[in-house]
C-alpha positions as CSV (number, residue, x, y, z in Angstrom):
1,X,19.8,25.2,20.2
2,X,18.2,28.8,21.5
3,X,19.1,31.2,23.9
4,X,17.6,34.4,25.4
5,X,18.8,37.1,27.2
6,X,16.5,39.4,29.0
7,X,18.1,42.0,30.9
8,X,16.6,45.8,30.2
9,X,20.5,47.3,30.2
10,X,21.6,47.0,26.5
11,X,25.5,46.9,27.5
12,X,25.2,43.8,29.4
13,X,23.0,41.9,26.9
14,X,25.7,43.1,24.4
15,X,28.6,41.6,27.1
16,X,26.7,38.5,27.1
17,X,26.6,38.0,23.6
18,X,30.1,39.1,23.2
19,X,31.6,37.0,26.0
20,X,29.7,33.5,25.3
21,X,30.8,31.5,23.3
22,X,27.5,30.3,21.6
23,X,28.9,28.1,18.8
24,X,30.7,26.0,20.4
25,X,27.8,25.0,22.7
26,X,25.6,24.7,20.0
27,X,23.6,27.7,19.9
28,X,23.0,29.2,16.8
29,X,20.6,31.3,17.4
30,X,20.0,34.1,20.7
31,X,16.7,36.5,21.5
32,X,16.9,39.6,23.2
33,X,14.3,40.9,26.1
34,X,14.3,43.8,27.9
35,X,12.0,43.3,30.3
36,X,9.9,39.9,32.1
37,X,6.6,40.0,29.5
38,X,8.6,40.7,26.6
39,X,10.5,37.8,27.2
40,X,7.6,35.7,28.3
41,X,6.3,36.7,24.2
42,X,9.6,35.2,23.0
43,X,9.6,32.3,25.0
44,X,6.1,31.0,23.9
45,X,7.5,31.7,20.9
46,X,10.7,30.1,20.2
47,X,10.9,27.9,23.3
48,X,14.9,28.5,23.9
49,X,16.7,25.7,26.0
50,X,18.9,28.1,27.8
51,X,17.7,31.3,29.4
52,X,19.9,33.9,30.7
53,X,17.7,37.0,33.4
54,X,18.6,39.5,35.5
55,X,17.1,40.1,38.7
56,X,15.5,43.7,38.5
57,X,13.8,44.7,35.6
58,X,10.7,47.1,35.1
59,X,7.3,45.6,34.7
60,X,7.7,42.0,35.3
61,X,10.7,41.5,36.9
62,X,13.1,38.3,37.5
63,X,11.8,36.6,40.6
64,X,8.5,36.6,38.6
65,X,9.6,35.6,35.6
66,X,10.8,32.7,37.6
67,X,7.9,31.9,38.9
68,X,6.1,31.7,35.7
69,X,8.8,29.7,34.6
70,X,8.7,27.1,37.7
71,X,4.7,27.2,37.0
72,X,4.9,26.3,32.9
73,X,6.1,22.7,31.2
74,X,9.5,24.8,29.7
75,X,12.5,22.6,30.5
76,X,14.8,25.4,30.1
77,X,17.8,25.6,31.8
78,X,17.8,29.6,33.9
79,X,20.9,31.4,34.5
80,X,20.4,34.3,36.5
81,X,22.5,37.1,36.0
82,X,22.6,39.7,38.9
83,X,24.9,42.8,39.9
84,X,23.6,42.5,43.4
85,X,24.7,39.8,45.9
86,X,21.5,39.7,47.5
87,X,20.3,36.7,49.9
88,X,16.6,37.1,48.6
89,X,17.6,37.3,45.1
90,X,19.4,34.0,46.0
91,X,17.3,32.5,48.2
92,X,14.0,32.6,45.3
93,X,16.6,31.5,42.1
94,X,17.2,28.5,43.9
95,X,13.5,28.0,44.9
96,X,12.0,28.3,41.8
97,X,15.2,26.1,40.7
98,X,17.3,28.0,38.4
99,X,19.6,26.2,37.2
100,X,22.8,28.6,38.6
101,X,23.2,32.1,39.3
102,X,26.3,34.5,38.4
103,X,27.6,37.8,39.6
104,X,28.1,41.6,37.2
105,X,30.4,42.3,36.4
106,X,30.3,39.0,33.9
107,X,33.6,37.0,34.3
108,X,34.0,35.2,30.4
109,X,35.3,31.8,32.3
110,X,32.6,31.8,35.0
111,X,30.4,32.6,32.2
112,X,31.0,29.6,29.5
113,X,31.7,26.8,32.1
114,X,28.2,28.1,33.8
115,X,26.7,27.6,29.5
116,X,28.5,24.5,29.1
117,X,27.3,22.6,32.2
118,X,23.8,24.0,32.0
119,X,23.7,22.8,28.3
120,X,25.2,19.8,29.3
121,X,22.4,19.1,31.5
122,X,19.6,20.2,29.2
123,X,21.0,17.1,26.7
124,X,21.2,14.7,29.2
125,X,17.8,15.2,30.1
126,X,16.7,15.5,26.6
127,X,18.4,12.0,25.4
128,X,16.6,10.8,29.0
129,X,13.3,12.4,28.2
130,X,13.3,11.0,24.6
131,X,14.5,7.9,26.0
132,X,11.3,7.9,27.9
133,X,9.5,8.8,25.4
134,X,10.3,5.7,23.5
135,X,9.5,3.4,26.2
136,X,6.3,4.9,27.0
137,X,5.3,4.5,23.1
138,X,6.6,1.0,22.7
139,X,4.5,0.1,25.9
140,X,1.5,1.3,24.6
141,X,1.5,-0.2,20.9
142,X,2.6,-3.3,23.0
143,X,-0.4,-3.1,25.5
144,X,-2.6,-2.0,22.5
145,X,-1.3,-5.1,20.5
146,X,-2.1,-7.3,23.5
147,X,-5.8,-6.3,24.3
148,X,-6.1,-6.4,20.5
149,X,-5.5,-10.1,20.4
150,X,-7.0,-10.7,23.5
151,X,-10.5,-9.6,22.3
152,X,-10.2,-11.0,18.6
153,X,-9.5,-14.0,20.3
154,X,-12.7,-13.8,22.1
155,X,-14.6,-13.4,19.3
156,X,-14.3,-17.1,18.2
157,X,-14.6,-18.6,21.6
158,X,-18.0,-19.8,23.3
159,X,-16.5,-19.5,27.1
160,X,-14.4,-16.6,28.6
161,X,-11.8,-18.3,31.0
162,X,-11.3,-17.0,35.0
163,X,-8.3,-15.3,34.5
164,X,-9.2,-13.4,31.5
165,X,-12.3,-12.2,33.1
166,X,-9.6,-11.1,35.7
167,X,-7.3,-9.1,33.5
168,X,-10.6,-7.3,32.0
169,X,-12.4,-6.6,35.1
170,X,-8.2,-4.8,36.2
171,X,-8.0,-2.8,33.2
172,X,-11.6,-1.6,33.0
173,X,-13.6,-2.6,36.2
174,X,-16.3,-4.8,34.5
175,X,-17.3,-8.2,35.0
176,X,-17.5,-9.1,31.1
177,X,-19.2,-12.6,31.9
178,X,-21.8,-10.9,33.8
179,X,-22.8,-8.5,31.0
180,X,-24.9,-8.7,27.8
181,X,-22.8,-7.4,24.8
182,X,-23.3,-5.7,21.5
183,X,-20.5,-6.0,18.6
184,X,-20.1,-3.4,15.9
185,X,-18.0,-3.6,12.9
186,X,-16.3,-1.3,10.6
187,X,-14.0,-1.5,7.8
188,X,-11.2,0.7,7.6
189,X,-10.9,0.5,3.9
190,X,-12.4,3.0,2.7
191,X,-10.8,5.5,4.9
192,X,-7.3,4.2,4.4
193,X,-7.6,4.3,0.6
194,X,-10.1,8.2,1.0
195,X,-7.9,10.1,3.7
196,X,-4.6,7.9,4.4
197,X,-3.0,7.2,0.9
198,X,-3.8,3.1,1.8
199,X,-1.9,3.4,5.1
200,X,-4.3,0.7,7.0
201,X,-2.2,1.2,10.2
202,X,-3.1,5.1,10.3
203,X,-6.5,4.3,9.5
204,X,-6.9,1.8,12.5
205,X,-4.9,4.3,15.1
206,X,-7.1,6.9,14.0
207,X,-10.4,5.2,14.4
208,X,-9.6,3.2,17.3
209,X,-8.4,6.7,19.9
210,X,-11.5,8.2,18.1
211,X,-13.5,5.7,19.3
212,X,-12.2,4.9,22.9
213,X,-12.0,8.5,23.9
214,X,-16.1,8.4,23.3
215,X,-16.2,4.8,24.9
216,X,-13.8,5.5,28.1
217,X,-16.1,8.5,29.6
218,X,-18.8,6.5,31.0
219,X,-17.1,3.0,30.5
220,X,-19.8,1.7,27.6
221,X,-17.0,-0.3,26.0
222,X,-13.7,-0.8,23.9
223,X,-12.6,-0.4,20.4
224,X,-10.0,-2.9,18.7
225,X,-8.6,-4.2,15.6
226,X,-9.2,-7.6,14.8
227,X,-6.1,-9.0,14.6
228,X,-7.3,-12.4,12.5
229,X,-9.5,-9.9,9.8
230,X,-7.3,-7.9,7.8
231,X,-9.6,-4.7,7.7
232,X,-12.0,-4.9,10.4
233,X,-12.3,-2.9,13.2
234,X,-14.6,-3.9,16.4
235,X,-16.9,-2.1,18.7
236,X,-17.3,-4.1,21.8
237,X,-20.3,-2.6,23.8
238,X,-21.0,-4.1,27.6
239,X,-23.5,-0.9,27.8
240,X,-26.2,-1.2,25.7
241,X,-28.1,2.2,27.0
242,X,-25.7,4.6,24.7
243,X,-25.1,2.3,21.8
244,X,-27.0,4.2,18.9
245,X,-26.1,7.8,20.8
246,X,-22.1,6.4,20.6
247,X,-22.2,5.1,17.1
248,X,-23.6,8.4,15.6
249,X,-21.1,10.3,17.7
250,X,-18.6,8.2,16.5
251,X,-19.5,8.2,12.8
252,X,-19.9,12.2,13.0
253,X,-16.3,12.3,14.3
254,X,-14.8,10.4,11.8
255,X,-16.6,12.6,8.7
256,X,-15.6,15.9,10.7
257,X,-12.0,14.5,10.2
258,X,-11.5,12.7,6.4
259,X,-15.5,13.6,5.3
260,X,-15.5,9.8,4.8
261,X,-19.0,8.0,5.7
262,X,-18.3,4.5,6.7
263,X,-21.2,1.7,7.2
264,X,-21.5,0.3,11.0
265,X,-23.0,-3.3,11.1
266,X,-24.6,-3.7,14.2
267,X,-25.3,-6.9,15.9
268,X,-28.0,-8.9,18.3
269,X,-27.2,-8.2,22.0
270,X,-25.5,-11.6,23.7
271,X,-24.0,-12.8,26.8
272,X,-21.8,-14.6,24.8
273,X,-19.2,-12.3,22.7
274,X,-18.4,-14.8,20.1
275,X,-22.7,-14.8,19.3
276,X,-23.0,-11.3,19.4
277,X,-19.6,-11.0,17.2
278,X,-21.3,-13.5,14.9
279,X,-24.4,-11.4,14.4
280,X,-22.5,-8.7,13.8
281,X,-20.6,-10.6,11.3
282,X,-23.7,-11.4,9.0
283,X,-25.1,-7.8,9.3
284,X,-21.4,-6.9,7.9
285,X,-21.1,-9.4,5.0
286,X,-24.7,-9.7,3.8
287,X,-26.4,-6.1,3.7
288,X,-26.3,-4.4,0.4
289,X,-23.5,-1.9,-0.1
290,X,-26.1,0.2,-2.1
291,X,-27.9,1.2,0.8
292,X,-28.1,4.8,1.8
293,X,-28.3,3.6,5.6
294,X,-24.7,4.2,7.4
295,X,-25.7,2.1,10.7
296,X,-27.4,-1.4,9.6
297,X,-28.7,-3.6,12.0
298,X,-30.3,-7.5,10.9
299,X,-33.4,-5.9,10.1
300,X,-31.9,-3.6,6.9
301,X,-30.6,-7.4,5.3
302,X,-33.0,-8.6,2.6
303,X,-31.8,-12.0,1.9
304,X,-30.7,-12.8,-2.0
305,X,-28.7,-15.3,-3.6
306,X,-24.9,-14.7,-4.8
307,X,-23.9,-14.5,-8.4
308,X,-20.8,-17.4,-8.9
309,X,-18.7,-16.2,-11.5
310,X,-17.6,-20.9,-11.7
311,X,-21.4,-20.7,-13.2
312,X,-19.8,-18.7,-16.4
313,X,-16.7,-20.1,-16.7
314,X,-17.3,-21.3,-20.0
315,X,-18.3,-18.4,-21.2
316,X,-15.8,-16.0,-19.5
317,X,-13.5,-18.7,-21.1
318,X,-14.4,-18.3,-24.9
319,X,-14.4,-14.4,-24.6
320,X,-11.1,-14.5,-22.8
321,X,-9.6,-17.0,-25.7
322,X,-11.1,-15.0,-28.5
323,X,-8.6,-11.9,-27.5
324,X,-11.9,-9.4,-28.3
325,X,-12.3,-7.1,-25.9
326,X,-15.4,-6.3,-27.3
327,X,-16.2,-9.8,-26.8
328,X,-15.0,-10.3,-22.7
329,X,-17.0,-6.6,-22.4
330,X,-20.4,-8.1,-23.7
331,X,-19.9,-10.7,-21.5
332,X,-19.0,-8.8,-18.4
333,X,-22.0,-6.5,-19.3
334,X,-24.4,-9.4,-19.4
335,X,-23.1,-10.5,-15.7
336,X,-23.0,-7.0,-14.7
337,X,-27.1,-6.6,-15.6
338,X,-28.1,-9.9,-13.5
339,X,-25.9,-8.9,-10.4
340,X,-27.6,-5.5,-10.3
341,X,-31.1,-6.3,-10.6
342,X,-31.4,-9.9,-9.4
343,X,-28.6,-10.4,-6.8
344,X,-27.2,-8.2,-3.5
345,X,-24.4,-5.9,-4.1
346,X,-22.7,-7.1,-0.2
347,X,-19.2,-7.6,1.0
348,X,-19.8,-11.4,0.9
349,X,-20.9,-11.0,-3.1
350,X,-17.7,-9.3,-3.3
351,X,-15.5,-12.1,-1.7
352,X,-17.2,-14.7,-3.9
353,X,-16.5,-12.8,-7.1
354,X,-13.0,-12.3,-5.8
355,X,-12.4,-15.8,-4.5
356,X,-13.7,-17.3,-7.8
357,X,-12.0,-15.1,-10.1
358,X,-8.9,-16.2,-8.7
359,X,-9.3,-19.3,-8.9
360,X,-10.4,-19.3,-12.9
361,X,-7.4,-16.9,-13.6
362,X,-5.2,-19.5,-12.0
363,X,-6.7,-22.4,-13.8
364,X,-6.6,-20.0,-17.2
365,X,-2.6,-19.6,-16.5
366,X,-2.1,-22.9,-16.1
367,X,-3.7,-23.7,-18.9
368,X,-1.6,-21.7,-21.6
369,X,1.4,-22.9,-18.8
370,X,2.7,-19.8,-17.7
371,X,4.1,-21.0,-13.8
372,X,6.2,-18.5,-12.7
373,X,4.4,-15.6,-10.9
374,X,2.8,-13.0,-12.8
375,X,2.5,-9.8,-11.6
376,X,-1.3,-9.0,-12.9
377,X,-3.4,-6.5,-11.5
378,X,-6.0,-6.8,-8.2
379,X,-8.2,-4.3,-8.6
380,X,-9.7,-4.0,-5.0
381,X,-10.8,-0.1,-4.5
382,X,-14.5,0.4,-5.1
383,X,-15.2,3.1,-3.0
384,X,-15.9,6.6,-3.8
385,X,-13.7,9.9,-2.3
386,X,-17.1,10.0,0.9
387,X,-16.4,6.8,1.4
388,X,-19.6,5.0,0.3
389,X,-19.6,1.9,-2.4
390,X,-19.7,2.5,-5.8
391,X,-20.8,0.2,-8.3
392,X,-19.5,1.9,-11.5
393,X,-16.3,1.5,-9.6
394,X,-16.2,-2.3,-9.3
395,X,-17.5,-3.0,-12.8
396,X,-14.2,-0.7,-13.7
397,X,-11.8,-2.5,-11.8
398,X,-13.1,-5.9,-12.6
399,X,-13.6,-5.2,-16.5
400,X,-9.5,-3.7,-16.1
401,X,-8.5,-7.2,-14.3
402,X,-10.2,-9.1,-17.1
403,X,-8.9,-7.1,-20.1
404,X,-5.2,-7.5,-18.6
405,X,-6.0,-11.5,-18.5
406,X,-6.9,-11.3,-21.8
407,X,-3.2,-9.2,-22.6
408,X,-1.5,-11.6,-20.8
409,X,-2.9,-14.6,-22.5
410,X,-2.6,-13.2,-26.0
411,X,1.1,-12.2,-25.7
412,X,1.6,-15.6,-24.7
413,X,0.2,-17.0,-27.2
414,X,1.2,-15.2,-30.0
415,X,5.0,-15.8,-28.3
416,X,4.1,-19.5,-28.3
417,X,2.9,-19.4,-31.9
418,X,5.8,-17.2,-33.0
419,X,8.6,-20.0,-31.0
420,X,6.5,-22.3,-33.2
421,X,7.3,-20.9,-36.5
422,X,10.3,-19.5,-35.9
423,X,11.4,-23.4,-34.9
424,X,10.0,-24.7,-38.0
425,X,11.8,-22.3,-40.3
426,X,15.1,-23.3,-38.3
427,X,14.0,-26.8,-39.2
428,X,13.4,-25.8,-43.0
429,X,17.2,-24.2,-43.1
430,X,18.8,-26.6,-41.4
431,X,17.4,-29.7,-43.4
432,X,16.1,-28.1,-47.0
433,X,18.7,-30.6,-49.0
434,X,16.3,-33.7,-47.5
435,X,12.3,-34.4,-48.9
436,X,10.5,-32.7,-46.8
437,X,6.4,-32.1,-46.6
438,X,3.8,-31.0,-44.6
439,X,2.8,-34.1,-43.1
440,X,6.5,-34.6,-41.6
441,X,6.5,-31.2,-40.4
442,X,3.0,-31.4,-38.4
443,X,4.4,-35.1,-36.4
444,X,7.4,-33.4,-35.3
445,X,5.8,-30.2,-33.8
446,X,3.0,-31.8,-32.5
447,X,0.5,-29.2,-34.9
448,X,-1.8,-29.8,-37.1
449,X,-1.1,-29.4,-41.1
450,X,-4.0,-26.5,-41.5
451,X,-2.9,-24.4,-38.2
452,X,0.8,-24.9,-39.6
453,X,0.1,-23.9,-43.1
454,X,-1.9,-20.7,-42.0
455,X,0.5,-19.5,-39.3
456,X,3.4,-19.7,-41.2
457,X,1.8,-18.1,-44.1
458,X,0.8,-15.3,-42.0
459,X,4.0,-14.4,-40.1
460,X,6.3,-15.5,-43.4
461,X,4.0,-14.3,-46.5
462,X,4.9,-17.5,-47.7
463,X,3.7,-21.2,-47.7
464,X,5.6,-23.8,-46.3
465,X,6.1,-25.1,-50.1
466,X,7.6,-21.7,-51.4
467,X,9.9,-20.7,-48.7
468,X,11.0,-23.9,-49.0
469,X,12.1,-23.6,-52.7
470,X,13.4,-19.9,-51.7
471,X,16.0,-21.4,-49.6
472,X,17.2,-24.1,-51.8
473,X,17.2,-21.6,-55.0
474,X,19.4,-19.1,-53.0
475,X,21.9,-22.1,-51.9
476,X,21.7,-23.0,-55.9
477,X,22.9,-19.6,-56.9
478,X,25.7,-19.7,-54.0
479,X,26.9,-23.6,-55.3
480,X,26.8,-22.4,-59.0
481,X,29.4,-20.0,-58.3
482,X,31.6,-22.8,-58.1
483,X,32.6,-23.8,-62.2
484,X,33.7,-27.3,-61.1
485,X,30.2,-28.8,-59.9
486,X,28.2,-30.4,-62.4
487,X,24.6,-28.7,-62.5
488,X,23.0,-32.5,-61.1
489,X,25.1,-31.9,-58.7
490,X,24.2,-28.8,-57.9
491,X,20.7,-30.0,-58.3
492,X,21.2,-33.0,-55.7
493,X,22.6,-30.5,-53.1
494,X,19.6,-28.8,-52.4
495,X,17.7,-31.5,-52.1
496,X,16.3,-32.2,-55.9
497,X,16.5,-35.6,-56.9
498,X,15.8,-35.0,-60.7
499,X,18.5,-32.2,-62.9
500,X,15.7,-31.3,-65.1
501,X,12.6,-30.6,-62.5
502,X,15.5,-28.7,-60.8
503,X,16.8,-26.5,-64.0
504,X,13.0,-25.8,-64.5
505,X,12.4,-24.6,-61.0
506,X,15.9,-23.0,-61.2
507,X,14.6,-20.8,-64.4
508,X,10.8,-20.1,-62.7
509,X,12.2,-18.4,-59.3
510,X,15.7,-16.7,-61.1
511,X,14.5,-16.0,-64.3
512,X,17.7,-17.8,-66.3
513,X,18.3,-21.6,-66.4
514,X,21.2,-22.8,-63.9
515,X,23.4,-22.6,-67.0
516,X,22.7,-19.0,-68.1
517,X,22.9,-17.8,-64.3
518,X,26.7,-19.2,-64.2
519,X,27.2,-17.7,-67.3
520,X,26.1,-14.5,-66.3
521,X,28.0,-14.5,-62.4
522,X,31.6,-15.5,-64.1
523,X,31.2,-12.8,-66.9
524,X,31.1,-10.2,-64.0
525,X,34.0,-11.8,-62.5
């Protein structure tokens, strides 16, 4: 907390800030005035909650320096502080409602139980002010909540029922049904993601007071947030002789504040608010984004077909399984060309492409079985810092969410293939003493002979064959350690039927005969 203490006699300001006892009330900091305008300065200023004045000063003195106070929004809590017992003095401290009023020469017990009540009060009436404060805020996101829902509502219904058109014609004096309306609509992407770090909620507060502070002053409409579209903000409009005046106002407002330009659809006039909603609607999803006009209206949307991604699944598919990036960025480039020159760059060509490349990553996933979630990335922000669309931008983020498929669906795989091998050299360690081939090894893991014989090649540097006959020659050399087995035996334990194929393949991979090897280990011994 803050105090000041105006008084033009320096030894009583000094008494007062020797006698107090500021700390333990909370006051860390106290301002000195001498006189009524000087301490008008440092209350502007610093705003102190507790104000201590005498009663004559030069220039301004304390009765008007209560008056200014009673006629300004400062909550401070006024001490006066007088060395005359005078009625008058009295009589306009408890007019202009000072909050006590104390005697020179300063008594130190008078003087802190007069600070602690008076500070005592200023907290109450803060925690009640902020209490207040609270209330009136979570009533008006409530009531802004409920006329938001109320109006989205009406945007999908043909009829408008009695007591609605009650509650609309209370809160802004209209009969709605009686009135032909105009919807505009907006979306608040673009700002959220230019000027609001991708804070929707800011974006929607922001644009819906700008908007209703223009709409309120001759009553033309109402602003909302469609509460069943996740980014779209509606104009309702029950004036239609300021529509194109408010919509360029509004549209200035908003680039004075983030320098963002956002595209207004603008609908067919209607009695009905779910038909003029629903003009609206197409304007919004079917005019090119391209377009340098910022208010569009049914007459700037050129009908085109939509590009389906489903249409080149198969060839999406191939590039994808290929693992080239070169390849998936031909293909991309190839779609790319025809959406440009043949199709309408529009919000709905954007929800197809979204909607469908979802649904053929899905299937892809399922496909090389991965189930659990995967966190892979949405690339969603195509709009450039001004806020208009940029088509550079989408090709980026939708090349990115295709190249990260493709990651995805290598590492798996390559993990798959590598599980594979690794499971069929288990198999080769595990049973090397039995006759094993090719053939047996493709049944049991479900592969074929040629992918088999090339994978394990290329992750072993070996063929099935001579890794194999690596494992059985290094358990040889550990079993002819032992001088009591017999070298068939030997033989027959690493899975050679026949002593003499055995010696010969023995010699081949060691370089002696299974003799000359024991020879050789018990003459180091």
């Amino acid at each position: 907390m803050k105090a000041i203490i105006i008084d033009d006699e320096k030894h009583v300001r000094e008494g007062l800030l020797l006698l107090a006892e500021w700390e333990k009330h909370g006051i860390h900091t106290v301002f000195e005035a001498e006189d009524g305008d000087e301490a008008i300065e440092l209350i502007i200023k610093h705003r102190p909650e507790i104000i201590f004045t005498d009663m004559r000063m030069p220039k301004r003195d304390g009765i008007n320096l209560l008056k200014w106070l009673h006629s300004s929004d400062f909550r401070s809590k006024t001490i006066v502080v007088s060395g005359y017992d005078d009625f008058e003095y009295m009589r306009n401290a408890i007019f202009y409602k000072s909050f006590d009023y104390i005697l020179k020469p300063i008594e130190p017990d008078v003087l802190n139980e007069t600070l602690a009540k008076a500070v005592k009060e200023w907290n109450d009436q803060a925690r009640s002010r902020k209490s207040h404060i609270e209330e009136n805020r979570v009533f008006n996101e409530v009531k802004t909540l409920y006329w938001d829902r109320l109006f989205s509502s009406l945007c999908s219904k043909e009829d408008i029922s009695k007591s609605i058109e009650e509650k609309i014609d209370k809160e802004f004096g209209i009969t709605i049904t009686n009135k032909h309306k105009t919807v505009a609509l907006l979306s608040v992407k673009p700002l959220a993601i230019s000027s609001f770090q991708g804070d929707q909620d800011l974006a929607f507060f922001t644009l819906v007071n700008v908007s209703n502070e223009l709409l309120k002053k001759q009553n033309d409409g109402v602003c909302f947030r469609n509460s069943n579209k996740k980014e779209e903000l509606v104009i309702l409009f029950w004036n239609d002789k300021n529509i194109s005046y408010l919509l360029r106002e509004i549209s200035s407002l908003i680039y004075q504040y983030s320098k963002v330009c956002l595209i207004v659809a603008l609908g067919k006039k209607s009695k009905n608010i779910n038909e003029a909603y629903e003009s609206a609607l197409q304007v919004f999803l079917k005019h090119n984004l391209l377009s340098q006009t910022k208010i569009v209206t049914n007459k700037d949307v050129k009908p085109k077909p939509l590009l389906h991604l489903l249409d080149y699944s198969n060839e999406l598919k191939w590039a994808i399984q290929s693992g080239s990036n070169h390849q998936i960025d031909s293909q991309l480039n190839q779609i790319f060309t025809m959406l440009e020159i043949d199709y309408s760059l529009s919000q709905e060509q954007i929800q197809v492409w979204e909607n469908q490349f979802e649904l053929l990553r899905n299937n892809w996933l399922k496909e090389y079985q991965i189930h659990h979630k995967t966190s892979l990335y949405r690339g969603m922000n195509y709009w450039k810092e001004d806020g208009t669309f940029s088509f550079m931008k989408f090709k980026e983020e939708k090349v990115r969410e295709f190249k990260e498929l493709i990651n995805t669906l290598s590492n798996v795989k390559y993990q798959k293939e590598k599980n594979n091998m690794q499971q069929i050299e288990e198999y080769l360690q595990q049973y090397y003493q039995e006759d094993i081939n090719l053939q047996e090894i493709a049944d049991r893991f479900f592969l074929s002979r040629e992918y088999i014989s090339r994978k394990f090649k290329q992750d072993y540097h070996a063929t099935i064959t001579d890794y194999l006959t690596k494992i059985r020659m290094e358990k040889a050399k550990k079993l002819l350690e032992n001088p009591y087995l017999k070298i068939y035996e030997v033989a027959y334990g690493v899975g050679f039927q026949n002593e003499k194929y055995f010696s010969k393949v023995f010699k081949k991979y060691v370089g002696f005969t299974p003799n000359e090897f024991r020879h050789s280990v018990s003459s180091r011994s």
